[in-house]
Backbone bond lengths (Angstrom), bond angles and torsions (degrees), N, CA, C in turn:
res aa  C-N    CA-C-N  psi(-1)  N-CA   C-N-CA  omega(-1)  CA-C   N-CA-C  phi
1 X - - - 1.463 - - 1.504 107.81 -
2 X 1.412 122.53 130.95 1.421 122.21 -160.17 1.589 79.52 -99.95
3 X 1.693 112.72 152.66 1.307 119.85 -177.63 2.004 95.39 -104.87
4 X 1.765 97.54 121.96 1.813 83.14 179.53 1.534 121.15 -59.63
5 X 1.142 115.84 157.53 1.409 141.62 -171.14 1.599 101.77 -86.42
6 X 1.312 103.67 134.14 1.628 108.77 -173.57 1.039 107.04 -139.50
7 X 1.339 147.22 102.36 1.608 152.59 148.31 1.570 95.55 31.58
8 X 1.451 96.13 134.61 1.280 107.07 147.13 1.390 145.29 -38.62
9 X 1.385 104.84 -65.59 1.264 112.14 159.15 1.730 123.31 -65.34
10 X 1.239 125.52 -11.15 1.406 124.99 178.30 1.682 93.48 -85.42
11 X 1.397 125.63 -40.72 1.527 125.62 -149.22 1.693 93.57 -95.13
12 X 1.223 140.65 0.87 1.288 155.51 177.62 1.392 90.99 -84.86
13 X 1.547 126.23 -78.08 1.320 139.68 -131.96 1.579 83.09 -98.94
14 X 1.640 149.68 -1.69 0.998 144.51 167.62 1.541 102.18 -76.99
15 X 1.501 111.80 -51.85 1.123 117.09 -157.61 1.811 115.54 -63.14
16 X 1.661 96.01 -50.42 1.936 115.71 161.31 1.346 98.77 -21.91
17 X 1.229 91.67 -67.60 2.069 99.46 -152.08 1.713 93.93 -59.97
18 X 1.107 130.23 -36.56 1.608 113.82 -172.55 1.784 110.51 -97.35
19 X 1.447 100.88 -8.12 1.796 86.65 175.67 1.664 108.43 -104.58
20 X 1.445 110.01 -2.77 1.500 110.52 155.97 1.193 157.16 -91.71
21 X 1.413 127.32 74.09 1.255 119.52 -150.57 1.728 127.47 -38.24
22 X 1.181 101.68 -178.30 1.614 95.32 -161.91 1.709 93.12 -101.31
23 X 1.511 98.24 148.48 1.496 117.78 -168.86 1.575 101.69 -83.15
24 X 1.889 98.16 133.12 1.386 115.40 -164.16 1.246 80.68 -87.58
25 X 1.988 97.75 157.54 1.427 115.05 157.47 1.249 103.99 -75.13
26 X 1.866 94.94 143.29 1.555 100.64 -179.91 1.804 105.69 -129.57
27 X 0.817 104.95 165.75 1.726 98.85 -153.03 1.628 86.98 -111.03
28 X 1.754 106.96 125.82 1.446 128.57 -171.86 1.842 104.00 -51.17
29 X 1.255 89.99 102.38 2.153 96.99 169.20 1.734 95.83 -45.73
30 X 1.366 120.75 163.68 1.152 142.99 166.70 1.494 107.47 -93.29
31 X 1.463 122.87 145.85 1.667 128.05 170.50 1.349 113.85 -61.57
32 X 1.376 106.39 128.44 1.452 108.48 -179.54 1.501 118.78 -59.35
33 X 1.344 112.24 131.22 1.705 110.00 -173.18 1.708 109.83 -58.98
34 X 1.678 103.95 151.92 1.402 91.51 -165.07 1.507 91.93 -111.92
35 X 1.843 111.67 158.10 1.495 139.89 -132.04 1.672 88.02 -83.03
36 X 1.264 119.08 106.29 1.636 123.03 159.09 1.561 112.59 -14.28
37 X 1.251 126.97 125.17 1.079 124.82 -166.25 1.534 106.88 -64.57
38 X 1.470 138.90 162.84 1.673 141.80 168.53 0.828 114.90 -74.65
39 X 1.442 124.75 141.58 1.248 118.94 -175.18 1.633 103.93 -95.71
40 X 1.475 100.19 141.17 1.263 105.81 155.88 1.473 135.81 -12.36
41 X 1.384 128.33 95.64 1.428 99.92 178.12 1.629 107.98 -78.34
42 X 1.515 94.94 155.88 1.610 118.92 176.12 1.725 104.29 -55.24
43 X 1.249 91.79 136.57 1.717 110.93 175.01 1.509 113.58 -52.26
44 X 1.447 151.04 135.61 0.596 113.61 168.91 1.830 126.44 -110.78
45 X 1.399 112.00 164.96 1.051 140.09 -128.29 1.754 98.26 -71.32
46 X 1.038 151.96 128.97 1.686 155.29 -160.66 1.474 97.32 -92.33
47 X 1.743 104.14 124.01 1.048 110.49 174.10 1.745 132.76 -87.73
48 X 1.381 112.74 133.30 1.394 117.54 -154.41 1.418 109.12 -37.24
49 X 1.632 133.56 139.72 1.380 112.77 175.29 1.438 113.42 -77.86
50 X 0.957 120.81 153.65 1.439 139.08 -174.06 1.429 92.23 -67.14
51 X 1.486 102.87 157.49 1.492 130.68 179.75 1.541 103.93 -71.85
52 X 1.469 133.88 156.26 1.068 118.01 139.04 1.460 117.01 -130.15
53 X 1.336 125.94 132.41 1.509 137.62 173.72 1.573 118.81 -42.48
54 X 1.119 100.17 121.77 1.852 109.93 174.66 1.166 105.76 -136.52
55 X 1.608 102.91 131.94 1.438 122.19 162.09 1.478 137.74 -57.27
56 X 1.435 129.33 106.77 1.237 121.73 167.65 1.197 116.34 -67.07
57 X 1.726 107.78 134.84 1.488 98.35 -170.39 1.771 90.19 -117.34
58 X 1.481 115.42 -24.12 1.362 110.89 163.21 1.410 135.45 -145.88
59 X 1.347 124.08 147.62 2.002 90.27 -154.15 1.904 64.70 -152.25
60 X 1.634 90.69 134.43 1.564 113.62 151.71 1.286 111.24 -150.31
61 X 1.600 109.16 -156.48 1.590 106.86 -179.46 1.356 120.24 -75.10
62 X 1.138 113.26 -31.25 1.087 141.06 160.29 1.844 136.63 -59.53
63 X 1.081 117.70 -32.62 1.262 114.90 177.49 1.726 104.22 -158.62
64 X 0.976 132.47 175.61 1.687 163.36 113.78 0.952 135.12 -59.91
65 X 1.795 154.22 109.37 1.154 145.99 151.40 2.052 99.42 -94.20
66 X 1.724 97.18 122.63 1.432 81.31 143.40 1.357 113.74 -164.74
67 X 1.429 119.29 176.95 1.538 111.73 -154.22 2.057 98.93 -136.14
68 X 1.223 109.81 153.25 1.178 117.96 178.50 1.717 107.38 -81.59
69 X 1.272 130.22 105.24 1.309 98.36 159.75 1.861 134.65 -82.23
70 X 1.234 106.18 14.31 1.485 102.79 175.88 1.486 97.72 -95.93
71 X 1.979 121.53 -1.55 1.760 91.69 174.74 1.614 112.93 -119.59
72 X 1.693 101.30 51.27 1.389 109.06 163.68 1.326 112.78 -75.52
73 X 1.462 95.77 144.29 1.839 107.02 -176.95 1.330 119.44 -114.84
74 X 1.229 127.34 68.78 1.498 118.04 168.06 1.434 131.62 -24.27
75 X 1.489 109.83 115.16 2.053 125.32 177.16 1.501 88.43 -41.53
76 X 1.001 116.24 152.94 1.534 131.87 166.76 2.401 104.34 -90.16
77 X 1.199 91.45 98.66 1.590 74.40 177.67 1.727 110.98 123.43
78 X 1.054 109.57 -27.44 1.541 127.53 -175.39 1.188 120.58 -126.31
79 X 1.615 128.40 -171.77 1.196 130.78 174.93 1.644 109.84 -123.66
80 X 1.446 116.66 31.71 1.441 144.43 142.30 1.424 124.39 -59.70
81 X 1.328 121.86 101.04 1.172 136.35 149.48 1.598 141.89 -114.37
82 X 1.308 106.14 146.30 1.566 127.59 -150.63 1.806 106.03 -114.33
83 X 1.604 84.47 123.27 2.108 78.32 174.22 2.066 87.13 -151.76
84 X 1.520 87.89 169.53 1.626 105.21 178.89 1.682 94.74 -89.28
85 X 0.920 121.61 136.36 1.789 132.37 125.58 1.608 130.07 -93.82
86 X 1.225 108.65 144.70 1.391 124.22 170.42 1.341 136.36 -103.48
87 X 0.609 117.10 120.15 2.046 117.58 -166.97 1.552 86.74 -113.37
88 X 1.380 120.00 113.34 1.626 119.02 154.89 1.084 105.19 -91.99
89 X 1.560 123.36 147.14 1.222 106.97 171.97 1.959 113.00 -140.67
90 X 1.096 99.65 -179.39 1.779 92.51 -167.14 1.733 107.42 -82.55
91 X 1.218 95.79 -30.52 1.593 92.41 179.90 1.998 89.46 -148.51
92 X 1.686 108.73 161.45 1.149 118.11 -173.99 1.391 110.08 -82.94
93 X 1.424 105.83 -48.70 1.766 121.52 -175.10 1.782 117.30 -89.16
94 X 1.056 124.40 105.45 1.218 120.27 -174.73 1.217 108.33 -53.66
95 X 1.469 112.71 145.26 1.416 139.44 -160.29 1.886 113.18 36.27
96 X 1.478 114.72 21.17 1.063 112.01 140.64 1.094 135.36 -50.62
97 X 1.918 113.09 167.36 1.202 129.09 150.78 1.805 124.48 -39.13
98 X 1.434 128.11 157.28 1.325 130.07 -172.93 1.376 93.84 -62.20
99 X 1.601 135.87 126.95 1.415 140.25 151.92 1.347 111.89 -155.86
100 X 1.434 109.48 94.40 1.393 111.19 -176.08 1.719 108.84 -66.54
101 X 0.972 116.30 157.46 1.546 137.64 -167.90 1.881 111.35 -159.99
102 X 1.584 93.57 165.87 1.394 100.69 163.86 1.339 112.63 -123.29
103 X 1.225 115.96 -166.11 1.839 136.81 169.85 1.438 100.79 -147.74
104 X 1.212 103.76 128.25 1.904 114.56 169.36 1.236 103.34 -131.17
105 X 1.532 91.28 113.45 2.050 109.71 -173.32 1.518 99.94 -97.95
106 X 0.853 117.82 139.88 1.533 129.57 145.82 1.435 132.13 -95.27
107 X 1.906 125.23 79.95 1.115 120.59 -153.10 1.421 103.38 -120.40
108 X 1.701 124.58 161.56 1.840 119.35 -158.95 1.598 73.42 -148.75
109 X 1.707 92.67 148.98 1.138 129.91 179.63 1.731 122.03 -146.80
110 X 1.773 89.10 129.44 1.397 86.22 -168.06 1.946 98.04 -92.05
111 X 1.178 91.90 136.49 1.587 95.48 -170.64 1.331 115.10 -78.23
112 X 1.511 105.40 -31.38 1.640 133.61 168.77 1.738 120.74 -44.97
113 X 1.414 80.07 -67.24 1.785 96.31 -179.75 1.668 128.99 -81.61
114 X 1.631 90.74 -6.77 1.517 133.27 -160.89 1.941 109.08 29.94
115 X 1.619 100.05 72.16 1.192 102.05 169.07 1.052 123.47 -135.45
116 X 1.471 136.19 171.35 1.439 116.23 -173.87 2.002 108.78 -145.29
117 X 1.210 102.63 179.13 1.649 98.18 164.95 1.557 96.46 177.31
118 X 1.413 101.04 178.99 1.560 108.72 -170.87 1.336 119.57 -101.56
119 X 1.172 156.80 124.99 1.450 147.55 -151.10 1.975 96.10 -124.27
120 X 0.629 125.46 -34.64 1.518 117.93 168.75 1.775 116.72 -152.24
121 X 1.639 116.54 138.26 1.304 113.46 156.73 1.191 119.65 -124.08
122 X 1.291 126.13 165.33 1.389 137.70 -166.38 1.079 103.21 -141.24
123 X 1.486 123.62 132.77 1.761 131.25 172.00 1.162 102.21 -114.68
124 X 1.467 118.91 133.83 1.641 125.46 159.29 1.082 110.64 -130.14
125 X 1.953 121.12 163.97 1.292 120.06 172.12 1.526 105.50 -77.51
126 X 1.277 87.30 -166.49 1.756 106.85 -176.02 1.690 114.20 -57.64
127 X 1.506 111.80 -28.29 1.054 101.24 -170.54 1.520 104.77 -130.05
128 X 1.686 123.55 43.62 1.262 138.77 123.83 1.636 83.06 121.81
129 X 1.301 154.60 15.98 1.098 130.13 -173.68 1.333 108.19 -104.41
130 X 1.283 126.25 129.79 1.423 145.56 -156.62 1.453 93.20 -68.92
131 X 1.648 121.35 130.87 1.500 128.08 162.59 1.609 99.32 -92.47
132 X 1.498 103.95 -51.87 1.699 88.26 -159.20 1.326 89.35 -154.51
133 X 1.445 110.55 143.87 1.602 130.62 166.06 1.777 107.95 -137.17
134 X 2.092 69.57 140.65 2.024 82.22 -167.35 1.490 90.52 -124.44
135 X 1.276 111.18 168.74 1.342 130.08 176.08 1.731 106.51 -134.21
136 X 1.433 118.41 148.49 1.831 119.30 -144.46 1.978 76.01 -106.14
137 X 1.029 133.21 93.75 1.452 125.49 173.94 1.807 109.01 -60.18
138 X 1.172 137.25 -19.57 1.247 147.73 -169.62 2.226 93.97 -97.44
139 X 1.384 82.50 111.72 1.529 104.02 166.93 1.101 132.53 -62.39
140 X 1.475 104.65 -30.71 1.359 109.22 -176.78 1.559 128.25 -80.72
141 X 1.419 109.64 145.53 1.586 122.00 173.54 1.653 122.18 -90.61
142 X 1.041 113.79 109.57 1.312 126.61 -168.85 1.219 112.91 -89.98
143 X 1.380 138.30 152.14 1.180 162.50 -172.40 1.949 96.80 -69.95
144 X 0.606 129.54 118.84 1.700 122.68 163.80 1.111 140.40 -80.98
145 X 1.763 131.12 115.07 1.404 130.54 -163.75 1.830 111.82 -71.61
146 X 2.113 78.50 138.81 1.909 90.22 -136.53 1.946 81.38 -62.26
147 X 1.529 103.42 161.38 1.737 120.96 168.62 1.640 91.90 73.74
148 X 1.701 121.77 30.67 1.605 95.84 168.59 1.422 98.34 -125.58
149 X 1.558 121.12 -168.43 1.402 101.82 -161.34 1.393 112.46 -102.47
150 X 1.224 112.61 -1.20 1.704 122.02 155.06 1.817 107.71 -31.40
151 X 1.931 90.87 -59.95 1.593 97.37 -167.36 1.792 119.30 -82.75
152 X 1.305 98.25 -4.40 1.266 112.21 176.46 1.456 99.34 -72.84
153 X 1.402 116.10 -68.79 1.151 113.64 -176.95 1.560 133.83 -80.77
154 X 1.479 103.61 15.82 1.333 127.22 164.70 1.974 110.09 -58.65
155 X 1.748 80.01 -60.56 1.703 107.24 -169.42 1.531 100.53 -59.64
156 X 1.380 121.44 -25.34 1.778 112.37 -161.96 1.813 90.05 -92.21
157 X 0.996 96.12 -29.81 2.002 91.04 -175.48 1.398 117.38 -71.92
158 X 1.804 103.97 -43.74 1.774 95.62 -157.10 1.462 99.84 -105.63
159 X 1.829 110.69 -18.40 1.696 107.91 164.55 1.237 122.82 -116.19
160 X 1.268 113.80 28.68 1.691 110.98 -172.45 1.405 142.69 54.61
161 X 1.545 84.17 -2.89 2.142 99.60 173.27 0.943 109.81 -61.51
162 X 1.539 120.20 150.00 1.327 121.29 172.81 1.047 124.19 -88.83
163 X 1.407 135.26 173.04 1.589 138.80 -175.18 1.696 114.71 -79.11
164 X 1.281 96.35 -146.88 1.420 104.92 179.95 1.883 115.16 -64.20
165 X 1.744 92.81 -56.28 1.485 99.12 -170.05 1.816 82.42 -148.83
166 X 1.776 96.40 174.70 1.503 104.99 -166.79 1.809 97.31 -129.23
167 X 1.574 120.10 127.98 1.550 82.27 158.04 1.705 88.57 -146.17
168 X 1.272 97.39 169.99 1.464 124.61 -174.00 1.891 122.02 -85.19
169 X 1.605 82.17 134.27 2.166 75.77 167.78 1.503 91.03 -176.41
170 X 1.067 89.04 174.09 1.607 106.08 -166.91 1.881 119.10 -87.64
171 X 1.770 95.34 3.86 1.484 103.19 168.72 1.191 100.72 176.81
172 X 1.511 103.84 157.32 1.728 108.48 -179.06 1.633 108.03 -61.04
173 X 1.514 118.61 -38.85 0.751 129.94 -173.49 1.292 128.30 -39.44
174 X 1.592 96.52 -71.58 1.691 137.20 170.22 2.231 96.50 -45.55
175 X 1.416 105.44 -49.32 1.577 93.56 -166.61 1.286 107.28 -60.64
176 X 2.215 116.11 -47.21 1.324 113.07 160.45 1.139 126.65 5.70
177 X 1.120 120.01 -77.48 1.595 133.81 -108.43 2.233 76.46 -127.61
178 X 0.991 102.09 -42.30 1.551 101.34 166.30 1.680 127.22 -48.66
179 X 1.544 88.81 -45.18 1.726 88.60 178.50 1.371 120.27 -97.82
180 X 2.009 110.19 6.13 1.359 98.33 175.03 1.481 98.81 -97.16
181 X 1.359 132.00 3.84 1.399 140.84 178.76 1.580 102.82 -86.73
182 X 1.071 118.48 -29.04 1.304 119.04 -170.80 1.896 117.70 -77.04
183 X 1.742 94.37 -23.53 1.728 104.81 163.14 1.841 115.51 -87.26
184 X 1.233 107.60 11.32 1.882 100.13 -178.38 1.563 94.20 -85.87
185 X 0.928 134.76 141.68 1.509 154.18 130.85 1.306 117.60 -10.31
186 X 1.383 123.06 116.10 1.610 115.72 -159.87 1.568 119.50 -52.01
187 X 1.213 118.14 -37.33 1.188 147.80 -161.08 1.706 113.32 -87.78
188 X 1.570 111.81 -24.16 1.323 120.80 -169.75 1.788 102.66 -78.47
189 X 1.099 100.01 152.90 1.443 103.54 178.47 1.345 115.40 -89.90
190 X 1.280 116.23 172.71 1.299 122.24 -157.29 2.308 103.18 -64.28
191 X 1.201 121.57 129.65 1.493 101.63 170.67 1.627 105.75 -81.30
192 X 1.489 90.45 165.70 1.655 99.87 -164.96 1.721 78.18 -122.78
193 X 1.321 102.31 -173.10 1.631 114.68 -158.02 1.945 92.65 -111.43
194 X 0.923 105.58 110.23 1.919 112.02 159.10 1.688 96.79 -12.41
195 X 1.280 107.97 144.85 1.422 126.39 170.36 1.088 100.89 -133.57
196 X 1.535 122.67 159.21 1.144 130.56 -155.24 1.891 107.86 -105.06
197 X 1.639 110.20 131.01 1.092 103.61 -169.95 1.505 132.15 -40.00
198 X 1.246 128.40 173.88 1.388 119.84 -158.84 1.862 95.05 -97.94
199 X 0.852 110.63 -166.72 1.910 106.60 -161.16 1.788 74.55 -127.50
200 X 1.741 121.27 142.98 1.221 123.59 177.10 1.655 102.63 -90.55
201 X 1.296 94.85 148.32 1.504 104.74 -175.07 1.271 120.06 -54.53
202 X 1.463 124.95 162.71 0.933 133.16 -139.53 1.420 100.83 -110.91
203 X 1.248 133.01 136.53 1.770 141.61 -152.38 1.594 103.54 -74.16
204 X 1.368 139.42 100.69 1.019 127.43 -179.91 1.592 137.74 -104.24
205 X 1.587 115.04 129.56 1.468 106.29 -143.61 1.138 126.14 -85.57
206 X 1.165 106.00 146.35 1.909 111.98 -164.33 1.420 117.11 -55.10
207 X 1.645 101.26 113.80 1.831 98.74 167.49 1.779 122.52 -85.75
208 X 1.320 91.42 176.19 1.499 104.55 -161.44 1.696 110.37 -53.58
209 X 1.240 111.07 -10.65 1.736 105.81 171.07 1.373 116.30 -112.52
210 X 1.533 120.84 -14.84 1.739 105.58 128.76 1.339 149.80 -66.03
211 X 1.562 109.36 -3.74 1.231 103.20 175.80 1.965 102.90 -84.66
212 X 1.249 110.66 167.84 1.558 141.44 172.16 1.261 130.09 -104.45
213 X 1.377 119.61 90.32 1.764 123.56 158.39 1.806 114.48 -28.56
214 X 1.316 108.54 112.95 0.950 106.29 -162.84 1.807 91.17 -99.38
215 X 1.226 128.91 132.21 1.257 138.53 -170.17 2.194 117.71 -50.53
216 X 0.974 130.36 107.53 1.612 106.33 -170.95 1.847 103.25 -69.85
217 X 1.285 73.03 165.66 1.857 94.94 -170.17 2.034 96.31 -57.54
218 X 1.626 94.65 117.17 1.556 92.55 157.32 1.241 108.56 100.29
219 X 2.099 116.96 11.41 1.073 96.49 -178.35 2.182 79.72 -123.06
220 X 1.380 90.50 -173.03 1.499 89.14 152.98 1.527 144.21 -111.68
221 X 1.008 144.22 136.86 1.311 123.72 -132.25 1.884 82.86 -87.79
């Protein structure tokens, strides 16, 4: 008995279907749970600013001068240069009461002629409010008397020598405000800043059972 002949492609796709078993039910997997979100990492943390070194150019019981030398300003054109000094001091008014204060000078030096002078100062109290600002009307640059702090701080501007003594902080500002803390009384409490007087009350107008019947002419009251 001859077995009939069936296409290739029919006798292929006959054969599949009987040498493959039949596909089991398979029971639907569940979605994989999704990954807890990350947390935020933490900010990180700001590193302390560095100190910067300032020159004392004068130190007694009485006061502080000192000056930045990284905020010298070279004249554009000349051999004129410009920096701030600070004078803290223990009290504002000589032979005053305790009120620490500062002075912020603005003084130029010719490095050339090696002379110097002051072109503006400014006084404030302790807690920054301007008493008095002057302006130096005299142009001229003077020679500086030798061992004073003109010439002290001549030498730190136009040759980079240093002053008397050096100390460190993290701003002119911050040292300020350090060495006028350093004259309060251990025991005294912190000062707070003047507030401004109170405004007097306000005139209030007479009601009908403060006012007064004033008597008419000719009778008796």
């Amino acid at each position: 008995m001859t077995i009939p002949s069936l296409p290739c492609r029919a006798m292929v796709l006959a054969f599949a279907a009987c040498a493959l078993p039949a596909a089991s039910a398979t029971k639907p997997t569940s979605a994989p749970k999704a990954a807890p979100p990350a947390k935020a990492a933490a900010p990180a943390k700001a590193a302390p600013a560095a100190n910067t070194a300032f020159y004392v150019i004068r130190r007694s019981e009485e006061a502080w001068t000192i000056l930045d030398p990284n905020a010298v300003e070279r004249v554009a054109g000349g051999p004129v240069r410009r920096v701030f000094s600070v004078t803290v001091r223990r009290t504002l008014v000589n032979g005053g009461p305790p009120a620490p204060g500062y002075v912020r000078t603005l003084n130029e030096y010719d490095c050339d002629a090696r002379r110097a002078r002051w072109r503006t100062f400014t006084i404030y109290s302790r807690f920054g409010a301007q008493v008095v600002k002057q302006e130096n009307a005299d142009p001229t640059l003077a020679v500086p008397i030798p061992g004073s702090e003109d010439e002290t701080a001549l030498r730190i501007v136009c040759d980079g020598a240093g002053g008397g003594s050096v100390v460190s902080a993290p701003s002119m500002g911050q040292l300020v405000i350090g060495l006028m803390e350093a004259w309060d009384p251990v025991d005294a409490p912190p000062p707070s800043p003047p507030f401004p007087a109170p405004l007097p009350p306000k005139a209030q107008k007479p009601t009908a059972a403060d006012a007064k019947v004033s008597p008419k002419p000719g009778r008796a009251p």
